[in-house]
C-alpha positions as CSV (number, residue, x, y, z in Angstrom):
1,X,-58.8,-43.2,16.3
2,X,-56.0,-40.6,16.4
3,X,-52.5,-41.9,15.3
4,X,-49.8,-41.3,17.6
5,X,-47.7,-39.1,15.8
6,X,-50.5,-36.5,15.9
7,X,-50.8,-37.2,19.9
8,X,-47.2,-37.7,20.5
9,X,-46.1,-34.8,17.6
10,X,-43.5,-37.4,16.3
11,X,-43.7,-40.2,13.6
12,X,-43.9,-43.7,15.5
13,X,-43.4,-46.0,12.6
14,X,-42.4,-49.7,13.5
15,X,-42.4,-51.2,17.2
16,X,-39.2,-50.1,17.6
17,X,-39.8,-46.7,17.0
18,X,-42.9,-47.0,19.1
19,X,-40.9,-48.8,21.9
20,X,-38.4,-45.6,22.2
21,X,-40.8,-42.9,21.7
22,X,-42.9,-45.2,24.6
23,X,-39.9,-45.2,26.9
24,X,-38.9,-41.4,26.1
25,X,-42.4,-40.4,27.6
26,X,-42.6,-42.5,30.6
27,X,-38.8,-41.3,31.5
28,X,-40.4,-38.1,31.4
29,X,-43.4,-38.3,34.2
30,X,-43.1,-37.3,37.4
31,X,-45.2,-39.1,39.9
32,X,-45.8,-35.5,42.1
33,X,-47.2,-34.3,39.2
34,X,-49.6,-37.2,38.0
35,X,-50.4,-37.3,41.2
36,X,-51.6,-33.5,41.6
37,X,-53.0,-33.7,38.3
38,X,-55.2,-36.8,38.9
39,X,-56.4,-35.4,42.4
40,X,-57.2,-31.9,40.7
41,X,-59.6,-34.0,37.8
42,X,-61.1,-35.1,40.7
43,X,-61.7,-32.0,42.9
44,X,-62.1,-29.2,40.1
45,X,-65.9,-30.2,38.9
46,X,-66.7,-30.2,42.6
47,X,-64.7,-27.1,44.2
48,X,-63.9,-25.2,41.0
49,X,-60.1,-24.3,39.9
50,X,-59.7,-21.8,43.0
51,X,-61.0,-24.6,45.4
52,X,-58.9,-27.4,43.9
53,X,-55.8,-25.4,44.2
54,X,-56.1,-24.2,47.6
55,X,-56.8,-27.7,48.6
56,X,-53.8,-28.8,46.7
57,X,-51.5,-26.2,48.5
58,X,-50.7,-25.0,44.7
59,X,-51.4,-21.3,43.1
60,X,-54.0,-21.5,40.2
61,X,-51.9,-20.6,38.0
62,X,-50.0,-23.3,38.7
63,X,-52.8,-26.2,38.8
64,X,-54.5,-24.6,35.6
65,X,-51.0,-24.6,33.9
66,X,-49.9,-28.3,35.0
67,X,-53.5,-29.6,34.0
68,X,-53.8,-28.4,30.8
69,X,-50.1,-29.7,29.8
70,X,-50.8,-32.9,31.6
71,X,-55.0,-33.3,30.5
72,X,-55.0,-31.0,27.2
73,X,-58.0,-28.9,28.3
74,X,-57.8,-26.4,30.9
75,X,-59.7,-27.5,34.2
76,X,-62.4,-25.4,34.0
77,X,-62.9,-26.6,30.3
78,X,-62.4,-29.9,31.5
79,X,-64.9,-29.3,34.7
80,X,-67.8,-28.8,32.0
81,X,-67.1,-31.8,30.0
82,X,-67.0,-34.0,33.2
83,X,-70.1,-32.6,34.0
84,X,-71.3,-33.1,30.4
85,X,-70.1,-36.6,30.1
86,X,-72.2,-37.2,33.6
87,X,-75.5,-36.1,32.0
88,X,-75.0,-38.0,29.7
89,X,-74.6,-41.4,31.8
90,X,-77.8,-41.0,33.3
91,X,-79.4,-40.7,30.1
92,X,-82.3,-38.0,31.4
93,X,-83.5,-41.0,33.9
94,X,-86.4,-38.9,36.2
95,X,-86.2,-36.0,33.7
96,X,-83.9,-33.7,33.0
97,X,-84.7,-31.1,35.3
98,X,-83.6,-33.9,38.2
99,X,-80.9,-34.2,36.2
100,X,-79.7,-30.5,36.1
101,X,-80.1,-30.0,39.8
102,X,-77.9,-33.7,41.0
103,X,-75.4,-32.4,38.6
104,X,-75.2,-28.7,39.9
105,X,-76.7,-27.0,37.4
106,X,-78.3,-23.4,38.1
107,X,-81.6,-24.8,35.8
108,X,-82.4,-27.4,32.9
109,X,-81.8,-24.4,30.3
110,X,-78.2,-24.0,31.7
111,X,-78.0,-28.0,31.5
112,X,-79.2,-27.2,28.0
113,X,-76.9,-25.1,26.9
114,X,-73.6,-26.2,28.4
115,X,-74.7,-30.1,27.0
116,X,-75.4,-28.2,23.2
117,X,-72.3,-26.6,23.4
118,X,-70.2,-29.2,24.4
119,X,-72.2,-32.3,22.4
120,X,-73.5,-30.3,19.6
121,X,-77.6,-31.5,20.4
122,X,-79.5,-31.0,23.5
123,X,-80.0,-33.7,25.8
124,X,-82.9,-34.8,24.7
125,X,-82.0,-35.3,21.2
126,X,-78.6,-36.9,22.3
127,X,-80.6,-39.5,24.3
128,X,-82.8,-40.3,21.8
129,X,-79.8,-41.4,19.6
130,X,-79.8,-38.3,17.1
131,X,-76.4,-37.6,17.1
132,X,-74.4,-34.2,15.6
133,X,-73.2,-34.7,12.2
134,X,-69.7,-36.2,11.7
135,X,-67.5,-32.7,11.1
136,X,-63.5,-32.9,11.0
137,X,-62.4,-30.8,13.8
């Protein structure tokens, strides 16, 4: 859990409070922009930053600037943990090797690495329910 005035960056004390700061940030959203942004979470782990913008008729500059205020990673940051969080839904079913290459991997090591540096365990470990240690970040 992660209280709001650490997401938000402003105190949200009582329902009113909440209610204002609510109504503040959906005054704020544009509808062009969630929409780029959602169709860019969806194209970037497939076509890359560079493919996702031309698609999107935006610079990448743009995209990767509107995305990370929007999503709070960069898309290229967020394209790995997509990926990540998909190798971990299949849970290494037919092997982890399958897994690499139906997720676009160059091999299982790459898999490997990318999963260890984003989950803090390899794969393997992580599917067999021994989890990183709880650090504050």
């Amino acid at each position: 859990m992660v209280p709001l005035r650490e997401l938000w960056g402003v105190p949200v004390g009582d329902p009113s409070s909440l209610r204002t700061t609510l109504a503040a940030r959906l005054a704020s959203l544009d509808p062009r922009r969630d929409a780029l942004v959602a169709s860019a979470a969806r194209l970037v782990p497939s076509v890359g930053v560079a493919g996702a913008a031309s698609r999107l008729n935006v610079s990448e500059r743009h995209l990767r600037t509107l995305f990370t205020a929007a999503v709070g990673l960069p898309p290229k940051r967020y394209a790995k943990v997509e990926r990540v969080r998909r190798a971990v839904a299949t849970g290494g079913a037919g092997g982890w090797t399958r897994v690499a290459t139906e997720l676009g991997y160059y091999d299982q090591s790459h898999l490997n690495a990318e999963f260890r540096a984003t989950m803090g365990v390899a794969p393997g470990a992580f599917a067999a329910g021994r989890y990183p240690a709880n650090t504050p970040c």
